[in-house]
KEKOL-119535 format. One line per 4 residues: number of its first residue (from 1); for each residue x, y, z of N, C-alpha, C. Coordinates in pm, 1 decimal, always signed. Example, Ala and Ser with C-alpha at 12.3 -4.5 7.8 and 13.67 -1.06 7.14 Angstrom:
<sites>
1> +1319.0 -569.0 +780.0 +1230.0 -450.0 +780.0 +1320.0 -330.0 +780.0; +1285.0 -225.0 +708.0 +1367.0 -106.0 +714.0 +1290.0 +3.0 +787.0 .
</sites>
This chain:
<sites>
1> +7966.4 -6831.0 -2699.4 +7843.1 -6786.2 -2761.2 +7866.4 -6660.8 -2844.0; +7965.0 -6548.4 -2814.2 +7980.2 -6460.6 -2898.5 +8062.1 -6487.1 -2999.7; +8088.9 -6598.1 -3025.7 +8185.5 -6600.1 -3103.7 +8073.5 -6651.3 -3206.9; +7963.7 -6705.3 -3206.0 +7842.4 -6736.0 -3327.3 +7793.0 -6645.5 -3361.0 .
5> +7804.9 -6507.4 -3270.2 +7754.4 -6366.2 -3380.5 +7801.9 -6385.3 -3520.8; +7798.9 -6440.6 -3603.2 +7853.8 -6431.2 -3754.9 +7761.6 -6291.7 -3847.8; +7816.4 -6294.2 -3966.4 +7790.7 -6220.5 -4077.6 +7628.7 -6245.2 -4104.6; +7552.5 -6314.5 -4064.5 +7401.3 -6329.3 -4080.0 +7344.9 -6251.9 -3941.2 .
9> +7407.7 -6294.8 -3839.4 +7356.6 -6197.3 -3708.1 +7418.6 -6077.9 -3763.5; +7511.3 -5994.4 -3781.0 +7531.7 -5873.8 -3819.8 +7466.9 -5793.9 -3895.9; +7394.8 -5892.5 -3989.3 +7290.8 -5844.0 -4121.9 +7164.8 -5850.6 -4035.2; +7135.5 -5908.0 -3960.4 +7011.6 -5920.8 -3845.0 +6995.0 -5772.9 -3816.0 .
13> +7108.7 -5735.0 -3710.2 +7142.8 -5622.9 -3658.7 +7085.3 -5472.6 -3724.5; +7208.2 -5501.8 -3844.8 +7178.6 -5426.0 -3975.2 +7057.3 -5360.4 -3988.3; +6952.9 -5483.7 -4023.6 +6852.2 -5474.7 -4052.4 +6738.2 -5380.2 -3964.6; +6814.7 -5460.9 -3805.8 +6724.6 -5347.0 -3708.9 +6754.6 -5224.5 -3737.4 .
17> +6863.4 -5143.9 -3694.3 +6914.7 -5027.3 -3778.3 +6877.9 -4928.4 -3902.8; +6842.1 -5030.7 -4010.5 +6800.9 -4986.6 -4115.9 +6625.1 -4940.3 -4105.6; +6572.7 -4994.3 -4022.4 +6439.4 -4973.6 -4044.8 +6441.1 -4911.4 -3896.5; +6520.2 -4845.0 -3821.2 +6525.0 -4760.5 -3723.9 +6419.8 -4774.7 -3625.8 .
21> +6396.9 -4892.1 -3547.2 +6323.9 -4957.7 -3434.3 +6308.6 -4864.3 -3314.5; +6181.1 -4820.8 -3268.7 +6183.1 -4808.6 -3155.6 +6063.5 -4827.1 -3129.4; +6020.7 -4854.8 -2983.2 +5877.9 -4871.8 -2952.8 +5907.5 -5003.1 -2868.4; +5787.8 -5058.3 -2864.6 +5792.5 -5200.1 -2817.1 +5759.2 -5291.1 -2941.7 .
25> +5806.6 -5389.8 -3007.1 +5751.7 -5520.4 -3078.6 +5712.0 -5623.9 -3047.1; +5623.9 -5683.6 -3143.0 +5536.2 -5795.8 -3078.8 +5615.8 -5927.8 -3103.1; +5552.1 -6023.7 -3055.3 +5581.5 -6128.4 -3008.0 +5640.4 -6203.4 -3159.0; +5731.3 -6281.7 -3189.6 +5827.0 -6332.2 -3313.7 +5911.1 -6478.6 -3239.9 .
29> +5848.1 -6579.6 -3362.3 +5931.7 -6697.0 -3354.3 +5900.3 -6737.1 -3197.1; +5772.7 -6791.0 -3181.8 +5806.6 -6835.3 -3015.7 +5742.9 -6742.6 -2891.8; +5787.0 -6632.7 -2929.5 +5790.8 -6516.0 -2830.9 +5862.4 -6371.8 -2798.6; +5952.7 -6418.2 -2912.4 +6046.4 -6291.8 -2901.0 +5987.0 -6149.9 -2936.1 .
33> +6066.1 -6059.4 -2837.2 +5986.0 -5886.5 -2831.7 +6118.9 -5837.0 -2831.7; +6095.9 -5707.1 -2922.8 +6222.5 -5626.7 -2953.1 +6134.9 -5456.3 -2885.6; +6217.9 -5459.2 -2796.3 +6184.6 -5313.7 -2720.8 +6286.6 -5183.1 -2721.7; +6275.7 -5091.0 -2790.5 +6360.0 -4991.7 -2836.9 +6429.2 -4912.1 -2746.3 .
37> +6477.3 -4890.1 -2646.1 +6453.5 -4794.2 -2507.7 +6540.4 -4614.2 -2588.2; +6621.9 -4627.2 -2671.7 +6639.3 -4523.0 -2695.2 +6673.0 -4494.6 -2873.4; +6666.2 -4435.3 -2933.4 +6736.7 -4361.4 -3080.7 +6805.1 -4219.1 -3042.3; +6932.1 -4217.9 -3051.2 +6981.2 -4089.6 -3049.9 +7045.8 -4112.6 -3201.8 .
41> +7053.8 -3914.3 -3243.7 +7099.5 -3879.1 -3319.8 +7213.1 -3800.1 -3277.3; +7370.6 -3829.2 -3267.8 +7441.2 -3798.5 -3174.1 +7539.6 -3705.9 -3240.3; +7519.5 -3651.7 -3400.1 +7599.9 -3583.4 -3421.9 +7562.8 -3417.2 -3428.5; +7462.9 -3393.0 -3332.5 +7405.9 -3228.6 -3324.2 +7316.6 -3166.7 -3446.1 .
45> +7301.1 -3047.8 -3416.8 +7155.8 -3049.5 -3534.0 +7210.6 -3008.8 -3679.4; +7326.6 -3011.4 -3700.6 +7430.0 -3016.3 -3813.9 +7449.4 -3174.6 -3908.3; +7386.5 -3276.7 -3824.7 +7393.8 -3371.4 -3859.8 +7356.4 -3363.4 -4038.9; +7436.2 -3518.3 -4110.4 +7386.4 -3513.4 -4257.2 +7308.4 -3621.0 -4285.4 .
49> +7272.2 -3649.8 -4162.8 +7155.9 -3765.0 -4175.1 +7128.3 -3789.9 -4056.3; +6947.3 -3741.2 -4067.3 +6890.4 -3796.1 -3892.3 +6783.5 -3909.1 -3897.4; +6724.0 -3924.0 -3796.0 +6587.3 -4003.3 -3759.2 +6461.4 -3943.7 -3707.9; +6403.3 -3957.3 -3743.9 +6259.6 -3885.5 -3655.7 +6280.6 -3944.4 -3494.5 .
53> +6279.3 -3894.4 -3394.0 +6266.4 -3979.6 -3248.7 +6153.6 -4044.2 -3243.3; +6041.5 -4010.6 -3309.4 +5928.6 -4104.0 -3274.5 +5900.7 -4211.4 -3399.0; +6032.4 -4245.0 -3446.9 +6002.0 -4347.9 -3557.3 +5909.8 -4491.2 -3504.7; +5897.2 -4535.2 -3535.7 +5840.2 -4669.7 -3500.0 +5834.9 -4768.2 -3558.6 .
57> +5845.5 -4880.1 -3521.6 +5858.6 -5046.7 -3548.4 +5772.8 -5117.2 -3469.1; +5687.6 -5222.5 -3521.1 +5641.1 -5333.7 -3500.4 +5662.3 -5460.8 -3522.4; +5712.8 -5543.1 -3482.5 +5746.2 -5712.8 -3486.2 +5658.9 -5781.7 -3508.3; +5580.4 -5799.4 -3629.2 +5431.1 -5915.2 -3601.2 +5458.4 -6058.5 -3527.9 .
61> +5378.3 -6113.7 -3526.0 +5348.4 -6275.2 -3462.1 +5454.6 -6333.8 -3632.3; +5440.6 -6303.9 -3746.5 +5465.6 -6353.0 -3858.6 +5625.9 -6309.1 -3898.3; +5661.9 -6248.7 -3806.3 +5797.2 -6192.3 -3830.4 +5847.0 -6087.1 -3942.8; +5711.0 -6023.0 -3961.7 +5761.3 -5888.0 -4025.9 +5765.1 -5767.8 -3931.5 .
65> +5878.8 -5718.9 -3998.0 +5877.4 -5557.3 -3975.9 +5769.2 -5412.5 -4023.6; +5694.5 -5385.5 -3980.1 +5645.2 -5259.9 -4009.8 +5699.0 -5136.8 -3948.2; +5723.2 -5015.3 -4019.3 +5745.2 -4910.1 -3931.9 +5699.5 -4790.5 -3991.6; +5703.1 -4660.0 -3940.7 +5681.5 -4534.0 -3957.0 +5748.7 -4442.8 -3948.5 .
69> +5760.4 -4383.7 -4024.8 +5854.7 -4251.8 -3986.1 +5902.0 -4198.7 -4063.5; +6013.0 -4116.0 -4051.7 +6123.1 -4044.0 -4178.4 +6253.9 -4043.0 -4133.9; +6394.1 -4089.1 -4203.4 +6497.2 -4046.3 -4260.4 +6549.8 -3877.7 -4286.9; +6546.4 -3808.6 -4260.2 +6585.7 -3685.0 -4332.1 +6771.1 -3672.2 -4318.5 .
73> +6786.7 -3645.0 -4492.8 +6917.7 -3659.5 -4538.1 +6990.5 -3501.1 -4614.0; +7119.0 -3452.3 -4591.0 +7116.1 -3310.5 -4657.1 +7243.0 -3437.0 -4757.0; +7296.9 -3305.5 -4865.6 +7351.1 -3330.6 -4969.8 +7472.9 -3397.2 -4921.8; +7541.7 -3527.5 -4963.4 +7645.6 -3603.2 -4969.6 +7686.8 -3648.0 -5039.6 .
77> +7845.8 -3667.4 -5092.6 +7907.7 -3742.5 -5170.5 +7984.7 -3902.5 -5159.5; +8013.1 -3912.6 -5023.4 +8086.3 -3954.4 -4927.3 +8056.5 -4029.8 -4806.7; +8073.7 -4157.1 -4763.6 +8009.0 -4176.2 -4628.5 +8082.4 -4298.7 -4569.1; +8174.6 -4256.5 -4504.5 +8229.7 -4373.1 -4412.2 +8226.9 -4385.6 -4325.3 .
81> +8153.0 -4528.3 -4242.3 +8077.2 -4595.5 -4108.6 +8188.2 -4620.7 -4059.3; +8181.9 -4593.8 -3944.7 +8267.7 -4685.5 -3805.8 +8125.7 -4685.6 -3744.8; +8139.9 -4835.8 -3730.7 +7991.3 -4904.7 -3616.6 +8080.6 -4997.3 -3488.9; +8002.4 -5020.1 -3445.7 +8022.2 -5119.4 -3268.0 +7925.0 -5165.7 -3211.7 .
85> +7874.3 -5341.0 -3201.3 +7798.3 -5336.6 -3186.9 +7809.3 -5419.5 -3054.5; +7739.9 -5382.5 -2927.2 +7719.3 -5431.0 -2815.1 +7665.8 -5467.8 -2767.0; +7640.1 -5622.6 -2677.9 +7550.0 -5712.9 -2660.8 +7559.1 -5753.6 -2496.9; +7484.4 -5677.5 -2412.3 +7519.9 -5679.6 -2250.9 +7643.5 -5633.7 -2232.7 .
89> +7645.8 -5529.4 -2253.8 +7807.6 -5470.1 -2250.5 +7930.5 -5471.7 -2279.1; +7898.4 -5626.3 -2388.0 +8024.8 -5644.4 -2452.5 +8026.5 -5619.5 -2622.4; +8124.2 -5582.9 -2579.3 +8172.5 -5577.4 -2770.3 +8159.8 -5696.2 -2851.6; +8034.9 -5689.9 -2956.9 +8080.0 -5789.5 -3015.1 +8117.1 -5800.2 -3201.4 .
93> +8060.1 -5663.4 -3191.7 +8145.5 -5671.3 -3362.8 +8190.2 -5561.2 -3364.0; +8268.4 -5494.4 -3434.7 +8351.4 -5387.9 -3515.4 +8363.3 -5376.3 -3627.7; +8354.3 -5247.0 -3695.5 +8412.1 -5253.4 -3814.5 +8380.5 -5092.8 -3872.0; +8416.2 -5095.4 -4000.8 +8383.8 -4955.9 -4092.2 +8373.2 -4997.8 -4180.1 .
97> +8288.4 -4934.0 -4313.0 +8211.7 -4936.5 -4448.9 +8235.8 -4808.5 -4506.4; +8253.5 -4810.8 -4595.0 +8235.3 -4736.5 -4714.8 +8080.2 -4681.5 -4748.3; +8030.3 -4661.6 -4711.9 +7880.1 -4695.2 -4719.8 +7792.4 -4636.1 -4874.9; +7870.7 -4546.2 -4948.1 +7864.0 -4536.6 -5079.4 +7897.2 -4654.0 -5184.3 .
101> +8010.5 -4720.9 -5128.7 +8059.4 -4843.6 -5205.0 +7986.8 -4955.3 -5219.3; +7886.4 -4988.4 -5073.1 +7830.9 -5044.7 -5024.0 +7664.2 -5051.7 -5123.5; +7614.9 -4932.6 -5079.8 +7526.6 -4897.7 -5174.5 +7534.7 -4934.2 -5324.3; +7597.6 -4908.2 -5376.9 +7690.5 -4929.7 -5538.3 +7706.5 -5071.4 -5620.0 .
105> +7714.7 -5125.9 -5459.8 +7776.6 -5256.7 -5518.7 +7660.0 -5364.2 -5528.3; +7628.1 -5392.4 -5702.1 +7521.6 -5469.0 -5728.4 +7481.4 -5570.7 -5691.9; +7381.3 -5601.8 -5620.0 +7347.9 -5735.7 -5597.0 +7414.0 -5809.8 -5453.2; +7523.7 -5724.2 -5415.4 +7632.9 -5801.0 -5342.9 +7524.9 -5900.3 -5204.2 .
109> +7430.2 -5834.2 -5166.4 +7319.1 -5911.8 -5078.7 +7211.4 -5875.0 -5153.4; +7158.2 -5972.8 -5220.2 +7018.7 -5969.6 -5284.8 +6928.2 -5921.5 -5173.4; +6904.6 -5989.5 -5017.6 +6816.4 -6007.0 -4923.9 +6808.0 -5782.1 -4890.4; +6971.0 -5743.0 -4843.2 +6971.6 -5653.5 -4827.8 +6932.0 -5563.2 -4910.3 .
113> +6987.4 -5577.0 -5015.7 +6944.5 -5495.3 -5171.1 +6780.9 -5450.9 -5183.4; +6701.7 -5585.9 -5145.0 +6584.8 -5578.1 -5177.2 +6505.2 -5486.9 -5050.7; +6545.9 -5524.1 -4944.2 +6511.2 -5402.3 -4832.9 +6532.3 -5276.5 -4872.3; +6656.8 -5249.4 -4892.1 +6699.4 -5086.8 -4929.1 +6587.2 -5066.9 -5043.7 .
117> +6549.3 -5090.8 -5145.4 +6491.2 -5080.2 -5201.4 +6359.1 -5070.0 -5207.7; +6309.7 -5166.3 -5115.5 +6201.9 -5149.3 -5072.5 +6130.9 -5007.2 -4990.6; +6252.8 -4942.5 -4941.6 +6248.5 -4810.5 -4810.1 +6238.8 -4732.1 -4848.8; +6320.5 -4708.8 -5023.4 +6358.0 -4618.5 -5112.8 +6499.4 -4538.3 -5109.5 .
121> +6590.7 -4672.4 -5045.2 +6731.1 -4572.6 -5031.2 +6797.4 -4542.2 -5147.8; +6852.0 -4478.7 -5158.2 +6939.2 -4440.8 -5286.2 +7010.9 -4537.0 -5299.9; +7055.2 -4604.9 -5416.4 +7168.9 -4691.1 -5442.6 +7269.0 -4655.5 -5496.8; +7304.6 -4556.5 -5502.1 +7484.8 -4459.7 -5509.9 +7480.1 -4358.1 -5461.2 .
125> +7616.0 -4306.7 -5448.1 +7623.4 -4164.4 -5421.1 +7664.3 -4049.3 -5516.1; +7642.5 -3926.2 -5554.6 +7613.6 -3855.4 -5444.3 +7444.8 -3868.6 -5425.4; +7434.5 -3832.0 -5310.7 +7266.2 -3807.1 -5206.6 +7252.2 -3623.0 -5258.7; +7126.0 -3665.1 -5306.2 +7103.9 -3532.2 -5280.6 +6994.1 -3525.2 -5193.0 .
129> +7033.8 -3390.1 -5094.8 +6892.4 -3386.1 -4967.7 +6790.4 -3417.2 -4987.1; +6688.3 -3487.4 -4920.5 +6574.3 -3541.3 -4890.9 +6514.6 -3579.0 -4781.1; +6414.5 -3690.4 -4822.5 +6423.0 -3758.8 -4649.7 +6306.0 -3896.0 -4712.7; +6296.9 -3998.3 -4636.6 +6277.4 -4099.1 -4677.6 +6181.3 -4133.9 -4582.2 .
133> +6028.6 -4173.6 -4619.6 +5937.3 -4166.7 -4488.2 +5853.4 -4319.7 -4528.4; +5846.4 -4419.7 -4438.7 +5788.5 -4545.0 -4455.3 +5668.6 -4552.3 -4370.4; +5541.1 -4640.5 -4421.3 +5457.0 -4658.2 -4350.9 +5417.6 -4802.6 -4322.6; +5326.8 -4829.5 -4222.1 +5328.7 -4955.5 -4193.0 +5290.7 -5083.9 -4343.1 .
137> +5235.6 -4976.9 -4457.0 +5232.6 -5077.3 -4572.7 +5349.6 -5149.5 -4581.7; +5438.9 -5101.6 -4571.4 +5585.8 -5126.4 -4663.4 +5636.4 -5262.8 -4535.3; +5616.5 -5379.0 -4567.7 +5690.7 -5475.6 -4489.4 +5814.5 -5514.1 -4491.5; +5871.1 -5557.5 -4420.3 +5996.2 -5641.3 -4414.1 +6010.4 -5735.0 -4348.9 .
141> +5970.0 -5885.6 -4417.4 +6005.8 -6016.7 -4382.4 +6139.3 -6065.5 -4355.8; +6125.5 -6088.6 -4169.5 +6295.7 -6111.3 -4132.7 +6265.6 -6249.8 -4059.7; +6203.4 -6356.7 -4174.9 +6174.7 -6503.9 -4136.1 +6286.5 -6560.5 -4158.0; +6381.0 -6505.9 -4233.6 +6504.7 -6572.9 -4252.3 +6633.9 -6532.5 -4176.8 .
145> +6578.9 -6431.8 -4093.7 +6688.8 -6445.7 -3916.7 +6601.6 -6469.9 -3825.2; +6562.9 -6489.5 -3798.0 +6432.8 -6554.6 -3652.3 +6545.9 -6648.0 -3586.4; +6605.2 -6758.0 -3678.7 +6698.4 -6827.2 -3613.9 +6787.4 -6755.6 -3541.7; +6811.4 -6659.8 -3520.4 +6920.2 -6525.6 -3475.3 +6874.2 -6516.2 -3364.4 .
149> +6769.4 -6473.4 -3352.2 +6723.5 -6427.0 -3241.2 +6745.6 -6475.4 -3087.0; +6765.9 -6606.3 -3074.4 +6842.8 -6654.4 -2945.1 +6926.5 -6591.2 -2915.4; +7026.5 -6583.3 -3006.6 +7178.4 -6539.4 -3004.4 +7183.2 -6396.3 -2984.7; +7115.1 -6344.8 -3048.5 +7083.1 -6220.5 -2990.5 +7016.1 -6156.2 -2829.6 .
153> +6944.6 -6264.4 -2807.6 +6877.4 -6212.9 -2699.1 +6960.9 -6134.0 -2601.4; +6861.8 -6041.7 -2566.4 +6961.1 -5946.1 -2464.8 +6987.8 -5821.7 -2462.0; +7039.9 -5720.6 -2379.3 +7032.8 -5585.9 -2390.3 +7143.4 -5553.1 -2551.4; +7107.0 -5496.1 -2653.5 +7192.3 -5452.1 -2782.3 +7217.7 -5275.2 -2723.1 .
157> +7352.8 -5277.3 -2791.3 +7371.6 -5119.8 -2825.1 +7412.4 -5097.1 -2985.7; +7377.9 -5014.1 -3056.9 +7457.1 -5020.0 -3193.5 +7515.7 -4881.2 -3204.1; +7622.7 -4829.8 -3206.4 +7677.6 -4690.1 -3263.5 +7710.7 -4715.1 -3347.5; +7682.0 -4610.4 -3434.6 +7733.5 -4581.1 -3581.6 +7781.6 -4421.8 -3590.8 .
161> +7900.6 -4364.8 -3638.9 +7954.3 -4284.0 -3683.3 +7995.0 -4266.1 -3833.6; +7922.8 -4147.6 -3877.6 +7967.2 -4160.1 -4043.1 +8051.5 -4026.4 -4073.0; +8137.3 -4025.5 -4128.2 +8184.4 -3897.0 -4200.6 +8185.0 -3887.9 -4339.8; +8099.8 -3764.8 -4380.6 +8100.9 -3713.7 -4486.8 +8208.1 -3622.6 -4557.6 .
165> +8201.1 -3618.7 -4686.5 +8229.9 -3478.5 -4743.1 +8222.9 -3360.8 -4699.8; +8016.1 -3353.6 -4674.0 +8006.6 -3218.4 -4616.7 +7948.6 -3201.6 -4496.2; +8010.5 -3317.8 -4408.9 +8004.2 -3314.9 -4238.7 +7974.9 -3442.8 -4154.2; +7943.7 -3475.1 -4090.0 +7903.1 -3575.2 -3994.6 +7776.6 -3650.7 -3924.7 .
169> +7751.3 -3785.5 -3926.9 +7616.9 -3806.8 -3892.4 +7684.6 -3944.1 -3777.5; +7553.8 -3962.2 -3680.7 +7601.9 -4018.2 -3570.2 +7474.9 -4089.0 -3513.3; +7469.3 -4138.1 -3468.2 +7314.8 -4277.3 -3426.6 +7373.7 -4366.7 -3300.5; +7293.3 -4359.4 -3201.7 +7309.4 -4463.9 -3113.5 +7208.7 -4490.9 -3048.6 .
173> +7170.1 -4632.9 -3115.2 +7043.4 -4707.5 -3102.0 +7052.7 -4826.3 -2959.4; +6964.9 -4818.0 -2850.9 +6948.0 -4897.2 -2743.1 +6855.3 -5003.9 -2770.6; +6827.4 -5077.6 -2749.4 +6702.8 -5185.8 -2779.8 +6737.2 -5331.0 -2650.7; +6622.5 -5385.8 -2636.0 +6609.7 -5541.3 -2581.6 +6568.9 -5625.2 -2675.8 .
177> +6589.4 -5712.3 -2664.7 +6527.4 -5895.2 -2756.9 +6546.8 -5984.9 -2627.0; +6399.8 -5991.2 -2607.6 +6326.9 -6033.9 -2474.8 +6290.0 -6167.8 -2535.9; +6257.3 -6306.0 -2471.9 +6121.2 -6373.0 -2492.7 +6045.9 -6397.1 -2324.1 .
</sites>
């Protein structure tokens, strides 16, 4: 079964991540509930990119995402991910990004592209400080991983470690996908 985590469950993942989940979510595809139990920001208050702790996410019955909150980002040129992502205590993906390159690179996921965009992320680097704050207007239709969600079910961990130019940012997100 872990071996069907593929590159669409990873972008699933992703996705939770990107719109920085916590809370409880409602019921999706059937029944499924995505319950947040923690967001840490793990690289100290030096960090070059945090989360609000009381961000929030909602799962409709329709399988969108709504959330709330803010992003706050200081000045960067630079940003390379080492992530790990864990599914009942096991490892099931690895890897590192470029995450400027990533950003940069046109079109490379239309689906993703159009999220980032939607949030208002920057699409190159350098970042200059800000912070990026979404409200429940701003949706994100994730009808096209619902099929995921089996495969997912279960306690998730996601760490992410980034190093910058001008320092370090760090995230480790807890969550369930219950039905």
């Amino acid at each position: 079964m872990l071996g069907s985590w593929s590159a669409s469950g990873a972008r699933f993942a992703v996705l939770l991540i990107c719109t920085g989940l916590l809370g409880v979510a409602m019921a999706c595809n059937g029944g499924y509930k995505v319950r947040v139990k923690k967001i840490e920001n793990c690289a100290g208050p030096e960090a070059i990119i945090t989360a609000d702790e009381n961000f929030t996410v909602v799962l409709t019955k329709n399988c969108e995402l709504k959330s709330r909150g803010c992003v706050r980002f200081k000045d960067f040129k630079t940003g390379n991910a080492k992530y790990t992502i864990s599914k009942d205590g096991v490892q099931v993906l690895q890897g590192s990004e470029d995450i400027c390159n990533q950003a940069s690179r046109p079109r490379r996921t239309e689906q993703i592209a159009e999220l980032m965009r939607s949030l208002g992320v920057p699409e190159k680097c350098p970042i200059e400080a800000g912070k990026i704050c979404t409200d429940p207007s701003q949706v994100v239709n994730i009808n096209r991983f619902k099929q995921y969600l089996p495969l997912a079910r279960g306690s998730i961990t996601v760490d992410v470690k980034v190093q910058h130019d001008s320092g370090k940012s760090c995230f480790k997100i807890n969550f369930d996908i219950t039905k």
